[in-house]
C-alpha positions as CSV (number, residue, x, y, z in Angstrom):
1,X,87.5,60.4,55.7
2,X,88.2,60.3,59.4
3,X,90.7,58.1,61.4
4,X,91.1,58.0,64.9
5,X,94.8,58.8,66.9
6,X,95.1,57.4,70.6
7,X,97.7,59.2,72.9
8,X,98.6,59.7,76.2
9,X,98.8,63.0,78.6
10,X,99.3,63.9,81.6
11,X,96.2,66.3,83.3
12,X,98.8,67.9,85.8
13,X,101.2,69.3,83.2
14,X,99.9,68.5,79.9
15,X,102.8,66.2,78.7
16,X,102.4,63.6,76.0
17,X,103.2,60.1,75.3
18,X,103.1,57.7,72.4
19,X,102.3,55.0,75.6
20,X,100.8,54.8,79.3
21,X,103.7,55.4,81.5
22,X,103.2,55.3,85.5
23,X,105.1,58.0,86.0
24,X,104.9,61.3,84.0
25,X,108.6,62.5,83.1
26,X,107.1,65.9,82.7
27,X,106.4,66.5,86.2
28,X,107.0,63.3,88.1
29,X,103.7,62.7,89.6
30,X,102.0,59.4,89.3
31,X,99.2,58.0,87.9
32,X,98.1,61.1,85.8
33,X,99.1,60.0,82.3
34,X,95.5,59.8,80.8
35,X,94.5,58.4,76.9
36,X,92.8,60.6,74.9
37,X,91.7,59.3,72.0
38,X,91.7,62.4,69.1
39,X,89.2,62.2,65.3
40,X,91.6,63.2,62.4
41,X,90.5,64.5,59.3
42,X,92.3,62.7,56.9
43,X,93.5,65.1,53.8
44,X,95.8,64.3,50.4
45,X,98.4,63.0,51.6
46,X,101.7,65.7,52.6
47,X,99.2,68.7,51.4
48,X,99.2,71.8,53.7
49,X,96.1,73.5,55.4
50,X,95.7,77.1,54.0
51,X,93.4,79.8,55.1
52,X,90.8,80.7,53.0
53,X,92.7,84.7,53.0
54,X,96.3,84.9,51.6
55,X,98.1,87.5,53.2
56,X,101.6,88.5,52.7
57,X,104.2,89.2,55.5
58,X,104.4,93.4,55.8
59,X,107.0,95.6,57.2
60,X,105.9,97.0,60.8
61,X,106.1,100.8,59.7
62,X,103.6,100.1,57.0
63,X,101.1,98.6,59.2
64,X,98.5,100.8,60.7
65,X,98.3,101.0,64.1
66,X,94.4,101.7,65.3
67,X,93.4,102.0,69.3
68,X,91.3,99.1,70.5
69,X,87.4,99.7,70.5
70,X,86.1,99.3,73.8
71,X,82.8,98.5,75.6
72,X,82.5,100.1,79.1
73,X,80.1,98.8,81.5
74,X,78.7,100.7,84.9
75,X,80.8,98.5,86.8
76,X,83.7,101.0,86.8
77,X,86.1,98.6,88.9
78,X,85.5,95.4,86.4
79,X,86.4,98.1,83.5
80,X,89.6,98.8,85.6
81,X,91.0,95.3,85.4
82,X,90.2,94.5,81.7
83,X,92.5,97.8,81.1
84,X,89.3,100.1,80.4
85,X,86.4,97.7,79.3
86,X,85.2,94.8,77.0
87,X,86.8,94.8,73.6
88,X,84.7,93.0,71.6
89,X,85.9,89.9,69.4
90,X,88.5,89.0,73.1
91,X,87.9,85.3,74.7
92,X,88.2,86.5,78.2
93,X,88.9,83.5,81.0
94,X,87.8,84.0,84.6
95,X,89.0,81.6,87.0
96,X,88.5,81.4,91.1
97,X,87.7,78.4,93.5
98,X,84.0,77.3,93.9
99,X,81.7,79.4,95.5
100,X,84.1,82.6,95.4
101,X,81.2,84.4,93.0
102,X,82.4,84.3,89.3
103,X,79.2,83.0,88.4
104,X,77.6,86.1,90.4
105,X,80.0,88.8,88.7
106,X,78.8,87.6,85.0
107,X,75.3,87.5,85.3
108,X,75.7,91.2,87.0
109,X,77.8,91.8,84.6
110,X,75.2,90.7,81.5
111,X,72.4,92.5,83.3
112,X,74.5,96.0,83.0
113,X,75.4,95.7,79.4
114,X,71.6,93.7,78.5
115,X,70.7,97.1,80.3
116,X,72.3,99.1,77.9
117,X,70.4,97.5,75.2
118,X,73.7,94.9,73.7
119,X,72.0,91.6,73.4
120,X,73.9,89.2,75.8
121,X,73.9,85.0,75.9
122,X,74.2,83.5,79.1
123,X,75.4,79.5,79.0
124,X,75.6,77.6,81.7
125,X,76.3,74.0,81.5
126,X,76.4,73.3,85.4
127,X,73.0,74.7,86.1
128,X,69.6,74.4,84.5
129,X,67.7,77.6,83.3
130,X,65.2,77.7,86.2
131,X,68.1,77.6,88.6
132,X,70.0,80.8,86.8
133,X,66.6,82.4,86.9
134,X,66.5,82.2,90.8
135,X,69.9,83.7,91.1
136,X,68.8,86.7,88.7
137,X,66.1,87.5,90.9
138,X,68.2,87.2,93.7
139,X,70.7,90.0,92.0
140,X,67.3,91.9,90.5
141,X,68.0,91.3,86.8
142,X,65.2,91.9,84.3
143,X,66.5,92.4,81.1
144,X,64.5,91.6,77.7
145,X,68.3,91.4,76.0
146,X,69.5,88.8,78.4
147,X,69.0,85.2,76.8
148,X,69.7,81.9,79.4
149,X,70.8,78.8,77.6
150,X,71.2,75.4,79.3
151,X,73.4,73.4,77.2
152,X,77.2,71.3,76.9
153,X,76.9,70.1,73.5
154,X,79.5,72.7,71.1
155,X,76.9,72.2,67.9
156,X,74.3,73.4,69.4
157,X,75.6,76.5,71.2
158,X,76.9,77.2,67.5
159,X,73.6,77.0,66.3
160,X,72.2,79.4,69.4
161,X,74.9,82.2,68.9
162,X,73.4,82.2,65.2
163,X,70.1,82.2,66.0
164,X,70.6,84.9,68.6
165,X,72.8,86.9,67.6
166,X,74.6,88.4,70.1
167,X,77.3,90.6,71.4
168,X,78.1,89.2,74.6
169,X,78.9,85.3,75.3
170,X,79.2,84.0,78.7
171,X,80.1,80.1,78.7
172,X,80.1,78.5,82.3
173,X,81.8,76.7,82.3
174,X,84.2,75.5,79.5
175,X,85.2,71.9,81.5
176,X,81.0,71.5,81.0
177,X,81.3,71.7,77.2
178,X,82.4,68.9,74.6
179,X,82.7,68.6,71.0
180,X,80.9,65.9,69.5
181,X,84.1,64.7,67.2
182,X,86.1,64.1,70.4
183,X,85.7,60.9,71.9
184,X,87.8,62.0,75.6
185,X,85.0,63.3,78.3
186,X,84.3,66.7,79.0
187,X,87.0,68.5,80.8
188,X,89.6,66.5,79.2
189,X,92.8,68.4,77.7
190,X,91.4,67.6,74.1
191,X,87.8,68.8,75.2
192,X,89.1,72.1,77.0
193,X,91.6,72.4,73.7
194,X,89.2,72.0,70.8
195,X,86.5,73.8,72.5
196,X,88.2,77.4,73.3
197,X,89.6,76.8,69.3
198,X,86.2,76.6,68.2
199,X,85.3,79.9,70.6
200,X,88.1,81.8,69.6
201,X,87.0,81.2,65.9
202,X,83.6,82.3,66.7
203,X,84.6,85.1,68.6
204,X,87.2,86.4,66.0
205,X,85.2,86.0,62.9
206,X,82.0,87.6,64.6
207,X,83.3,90.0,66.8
208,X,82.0,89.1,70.4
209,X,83.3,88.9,73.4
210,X,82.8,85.4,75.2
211,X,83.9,85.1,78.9
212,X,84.6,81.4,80.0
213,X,84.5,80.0,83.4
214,X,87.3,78.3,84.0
215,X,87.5,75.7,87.2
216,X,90.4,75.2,89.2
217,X,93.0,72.2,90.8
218,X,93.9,71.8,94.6
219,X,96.7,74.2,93.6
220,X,94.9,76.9,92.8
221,X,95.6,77.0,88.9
222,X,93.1,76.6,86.0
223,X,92.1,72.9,85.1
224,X,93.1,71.9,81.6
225,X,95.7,72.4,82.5
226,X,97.5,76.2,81.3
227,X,97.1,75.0,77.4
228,X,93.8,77.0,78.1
229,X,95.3,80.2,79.6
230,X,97.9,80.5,76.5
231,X,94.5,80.4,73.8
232,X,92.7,82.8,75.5
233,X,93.0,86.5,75.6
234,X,92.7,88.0,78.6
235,X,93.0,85.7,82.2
236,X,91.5,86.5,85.5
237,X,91.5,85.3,88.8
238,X,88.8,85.9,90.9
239,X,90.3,85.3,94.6
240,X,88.8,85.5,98.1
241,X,88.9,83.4,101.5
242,X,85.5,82.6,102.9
243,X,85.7,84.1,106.3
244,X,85.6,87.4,104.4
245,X,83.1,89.1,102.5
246,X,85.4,91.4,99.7
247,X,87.0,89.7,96.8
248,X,89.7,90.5,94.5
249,X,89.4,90.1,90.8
250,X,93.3,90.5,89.7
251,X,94.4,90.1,86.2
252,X,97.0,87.6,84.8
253,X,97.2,88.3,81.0
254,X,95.6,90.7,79.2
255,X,96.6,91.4,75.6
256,X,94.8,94.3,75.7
257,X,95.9,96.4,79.0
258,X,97.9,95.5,82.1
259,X,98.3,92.8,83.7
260,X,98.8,94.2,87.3
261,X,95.4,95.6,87.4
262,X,92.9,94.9,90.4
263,X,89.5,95.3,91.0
264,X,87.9,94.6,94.5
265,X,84.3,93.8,95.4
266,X,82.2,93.0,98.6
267,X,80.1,89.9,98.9
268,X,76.2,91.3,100.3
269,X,73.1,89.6,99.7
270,X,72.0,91.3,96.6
271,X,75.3,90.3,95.2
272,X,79.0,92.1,94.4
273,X,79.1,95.6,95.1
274,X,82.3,97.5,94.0
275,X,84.9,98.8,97.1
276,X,85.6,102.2,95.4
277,X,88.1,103.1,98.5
278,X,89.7,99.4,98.8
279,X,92.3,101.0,102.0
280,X,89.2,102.1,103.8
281,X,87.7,98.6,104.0
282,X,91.5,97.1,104.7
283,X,92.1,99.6,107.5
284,X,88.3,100.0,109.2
285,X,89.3,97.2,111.8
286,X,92.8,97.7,112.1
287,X,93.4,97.9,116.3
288,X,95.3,101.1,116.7
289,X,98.4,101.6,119.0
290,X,99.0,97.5,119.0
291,X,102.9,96.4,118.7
292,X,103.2,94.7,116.0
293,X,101.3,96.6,113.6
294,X,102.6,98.8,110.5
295,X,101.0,100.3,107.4
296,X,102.3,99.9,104.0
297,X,101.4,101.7,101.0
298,X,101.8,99.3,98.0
299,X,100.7,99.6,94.4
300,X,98.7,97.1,92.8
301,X,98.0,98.1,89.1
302,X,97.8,101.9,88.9
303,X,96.6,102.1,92.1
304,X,97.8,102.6,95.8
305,X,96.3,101.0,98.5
306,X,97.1,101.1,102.2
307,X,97.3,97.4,104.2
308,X,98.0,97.1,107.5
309,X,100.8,94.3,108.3
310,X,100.6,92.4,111.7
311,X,103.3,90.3,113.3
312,X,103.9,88.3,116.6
313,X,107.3,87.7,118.0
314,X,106.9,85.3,120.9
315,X,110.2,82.8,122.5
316,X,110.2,79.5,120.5
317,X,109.7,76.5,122.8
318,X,111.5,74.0,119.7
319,X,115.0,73.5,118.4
320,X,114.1,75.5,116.0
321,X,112.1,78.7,115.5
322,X,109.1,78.8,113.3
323,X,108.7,81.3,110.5
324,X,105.0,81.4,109.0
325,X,103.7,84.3,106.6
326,X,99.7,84.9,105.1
327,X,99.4,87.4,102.1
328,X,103.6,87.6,101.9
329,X,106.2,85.2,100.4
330,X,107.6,83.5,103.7
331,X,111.2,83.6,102.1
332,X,111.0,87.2,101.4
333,X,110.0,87.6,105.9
334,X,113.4,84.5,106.0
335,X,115.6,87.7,104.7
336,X,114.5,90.7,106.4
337,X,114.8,88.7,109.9
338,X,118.4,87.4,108.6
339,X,119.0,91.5,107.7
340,X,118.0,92.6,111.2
341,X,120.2,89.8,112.9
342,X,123.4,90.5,110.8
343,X,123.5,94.7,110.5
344,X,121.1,95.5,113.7
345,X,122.1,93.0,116.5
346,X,118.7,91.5,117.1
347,X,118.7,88.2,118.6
348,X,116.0,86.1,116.6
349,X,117.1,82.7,116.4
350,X,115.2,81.7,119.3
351,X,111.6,83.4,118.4
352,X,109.1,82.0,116.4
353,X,107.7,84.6,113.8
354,X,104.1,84.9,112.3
355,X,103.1,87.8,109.4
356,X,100.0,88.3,108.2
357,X,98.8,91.2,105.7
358,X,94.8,92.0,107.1
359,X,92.1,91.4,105.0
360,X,93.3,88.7,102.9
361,X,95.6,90.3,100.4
362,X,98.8,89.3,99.0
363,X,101.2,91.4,98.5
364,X,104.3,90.7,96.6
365,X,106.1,93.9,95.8
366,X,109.6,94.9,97.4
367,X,107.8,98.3,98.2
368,X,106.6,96.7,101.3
369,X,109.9,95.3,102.7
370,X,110.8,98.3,105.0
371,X,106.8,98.2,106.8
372,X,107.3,94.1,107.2
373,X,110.8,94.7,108.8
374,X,109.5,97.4,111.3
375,X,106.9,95.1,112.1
376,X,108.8,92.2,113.0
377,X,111.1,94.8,115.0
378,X,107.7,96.0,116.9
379,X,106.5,93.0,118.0
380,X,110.0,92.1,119.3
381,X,110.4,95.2,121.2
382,X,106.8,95.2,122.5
383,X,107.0,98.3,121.5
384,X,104.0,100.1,119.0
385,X,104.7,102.5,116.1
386,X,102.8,105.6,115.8
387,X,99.4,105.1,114.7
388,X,99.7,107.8,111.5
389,X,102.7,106.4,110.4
390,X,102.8,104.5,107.1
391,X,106.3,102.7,105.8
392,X,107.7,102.7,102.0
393,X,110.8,101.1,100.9
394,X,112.7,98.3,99.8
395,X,115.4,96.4,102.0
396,X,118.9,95.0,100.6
397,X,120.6,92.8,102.2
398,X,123.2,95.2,103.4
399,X,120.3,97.1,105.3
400,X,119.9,99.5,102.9
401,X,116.4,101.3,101.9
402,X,116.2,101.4,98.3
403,X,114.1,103.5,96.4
404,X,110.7,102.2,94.5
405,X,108.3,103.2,91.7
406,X,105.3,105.4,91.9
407,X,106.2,107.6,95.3
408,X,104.1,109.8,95.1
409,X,100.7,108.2,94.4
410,X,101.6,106.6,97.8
411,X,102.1,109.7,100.0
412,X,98.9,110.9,98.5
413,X,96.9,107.8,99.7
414,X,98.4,107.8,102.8
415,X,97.4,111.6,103.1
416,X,94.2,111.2,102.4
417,X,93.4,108.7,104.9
418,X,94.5,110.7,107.3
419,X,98.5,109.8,108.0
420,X,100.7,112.5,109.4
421,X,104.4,110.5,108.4
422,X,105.6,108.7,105.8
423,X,109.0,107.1,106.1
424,X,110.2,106.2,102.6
425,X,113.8,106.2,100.9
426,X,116.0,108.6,100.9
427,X,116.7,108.6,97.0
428,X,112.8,109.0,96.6
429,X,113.1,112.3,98.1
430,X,113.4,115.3,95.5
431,X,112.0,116.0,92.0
432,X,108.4,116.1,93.7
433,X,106.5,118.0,95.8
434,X,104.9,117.0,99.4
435,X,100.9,116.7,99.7
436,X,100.4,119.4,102.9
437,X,99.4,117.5,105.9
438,X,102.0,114.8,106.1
439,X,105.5,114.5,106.9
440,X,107.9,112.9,104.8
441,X,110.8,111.2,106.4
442,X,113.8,110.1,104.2
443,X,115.8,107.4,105.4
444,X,118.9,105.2,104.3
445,X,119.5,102.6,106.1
446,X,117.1,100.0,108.2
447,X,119.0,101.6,111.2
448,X,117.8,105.1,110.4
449,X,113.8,104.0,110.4
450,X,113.8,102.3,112.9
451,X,115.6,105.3,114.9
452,X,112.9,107.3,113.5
453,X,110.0,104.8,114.8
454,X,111.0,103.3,117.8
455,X,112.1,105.6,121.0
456,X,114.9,103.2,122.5
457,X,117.0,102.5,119.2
């Protein structure tokens, strides 16, 4: 027998209440406590749920350790950021803002893997099966293995994944889909909650790999709200602005590799095509001999790739000066221009200060504090940097350069790109060899780089 078990919670941070309350005490912001109304199976009275396997607790040197199977596609770059391709039984969430292409990336996606001859489900619960069909021509897929589903009800996708029996899922999106048992509307917190459960069940005890779409709020994060990033295995974030045509699929969580892995695409007409040299695309337009303009090496993941940082220093006409940042944390430019008043002299307080990273991406390593600093110091001197010169280092707030990870992958980028310096820290140097072709430059301080990069200091 069932009974039914009203509550209140709160769709911006999930908290709940026994009663409606106007304002959430979880977060503060008003008018979000919702009711959701949850179907209870009622059991003997104070009797416990066991699994229908009774396993016994085991010391960690006795257990076997065994290296994850894994499923690599053709798409080399979205095998990259899952930490070497699909393991199968992993409920895999992709998240981005509408329009950015996730929809795109998974149906090229199941044509590669349909192309391999793995039978693959495609969901969708937004769009009707004549509409997916257009976008598959659009992207050239033809695939016998590739089944197309139009459906929100959870029974009856259970039903399909028996009938079809496949190794690939793709549900878009999971807001779309609704147990029948819970009385909330679709894209509720009890929706979102019992339907990944019911997925994660079927993707454990059958061994597939689903992927769900996942939308997102005005601030960028995943509706439902993060209850459904802590089910899930593996969280990605497919990011992009509009006015560009690459995008960047970066990885959140990932039980089963890193979770600083990236993989970068370009938007074209016949779909996503993967950026194989991602600091080729971010450099192709960068205006050469500009003040203003510095190159950064900075890791994301296991990989290196060169972005080119622009500022403007210009007199502030207002009491006081504004400090505005794209692609870096605006704090983080608040420091370095606090650094260069206190240890180097520089008279800032009455010049407003814009950064932008080119291209669109954010970087938020301390590896590119140094290449931010002489930036700022370029644009204020009207003065340019040397075209081949890149920048590596972390600042302190004493105006020292302090060392960072993975120094010589960076070099080596920058050397193959054609760069003749490289101005890193001075504890970086030694223990490793330099590529031929480019000059290393260790430095100390902020005083000794910019000595080395500007003519007049």
């Amino acid at each position: 027998m069932a009974k039914k078990k009203s509550k209140f919670m709160c769709s911006s941070c999930g908290y709940e209440a026994a009663k409606w309350m106007g304002r959430c005490p979880g977060c503060g912001e008003w008018n979000t406590m919702n009711e959701e109304v949850e179907v209870i199976s009622k059991g003997p009275r104070g009797a416990f749920q066991h699994s229908s396997t009774t396993t016994k607790a085991t010391p960690i040197i006795q257990v076997e350790a065994q290296e994850e199977t894994r499923i690599v596609t053709q798409m080399n770059e979205f095998n990259r950021v899952l930490g070497g391709g699909i393991v199968p039984g992993s409920l895999v969430l992709i998240g981005g803002d509408p329009g950015i292409g996730k929809s795109t990336l998974l149906l090229q996606v199941s044509a590669l893997l349909s192309n391999q001859g793995m039978r693959v489900l495609y969901i969708s619960g937004e769009e009707s099966v004549r509409q997916t069909k257009l976008r598959a021509e659009r992207l050239g897929v033809k695939s016998a293995e590739l089944f197309i589903y139009s459906e929100t009800n959870l029974e009856f996708l259970n039903q399909t994944i028996e009938e079809v029996q496949p190794k690939f899922v793709i549900v878009d999106s999971i807001q779309t889909v609704h147990h029948p048992e819970v009385t909330s509307a679709p894209g509720s917190v009890s929706q979102v909650r019992e339907c990944t459960a019911e997925l994660m069940r079927i993707a454990k005890t059958k061994n597939i790999a689903i992927f769900l779409v996942g939308h997102v709020t005005k601030e960028g994060q995943i509706a439902g709200p993060r209850i459904l990033e802590h089910m899930v295995d593996t969280v990605l974030y497919f990011e992009g602005e509009r006015h560009h045509n690459h995008r960047i699929l970066r990885s959140q969580k990932n039980r089963f590799g890193s979770t600083n892995e990236i993989a970068i695409f370009e938007m074209l007409q016949g779909g996503l095509k993967e950026v194989l040299n991602p600091s080729e695309l971010f450099l192709q337009e960068r205006s050469q001999g500009a003040p203003g303009s510095t190159i950064v090496a900075s890791m994301e993941g296991t990989r290196p790739i060169l972005v080119e940082i622009q500022s403007l220093v210009t007199p502030t006409s207002f009491n006081y000066p504004k400090r505005m940042a794209t692609g870096v944390d605006q704090n983080r430019v608040q420091l370095l221009m606090a650094v260069l008043e206190k240890r180097m002299g520089m008279m800032l307080q009455a010049q407003d200060a814009y950064i932008k990273v080119a291209g669109g991406v954010k970087l938020d390593e301390p590896a590119i504090d140094l290449a931010v600093l002489t930036s700022i110091v370029s644009s204020f001197k009207d003065q340019a940097v040397n075209p081949t010169d890149c920048f590596i280092g972390e600042v302190g707030l004493t105006g020292e350069v302090r060392r960072v990870s993975r120094i010589e992958q960076r070099v080596q980028e920058a050397t193959k790109l054609g760069f003749r310096r490289a101005v890193i820290p001075a504890s970086n140097i030694g223990g490793w060899d330099f590529p031929e072709g480019i000059q290393v430059v260790g430095v100390e301080t902020i005083s000794d780089a910019l000595r080395a990069s500007f003519r007049d200091l």
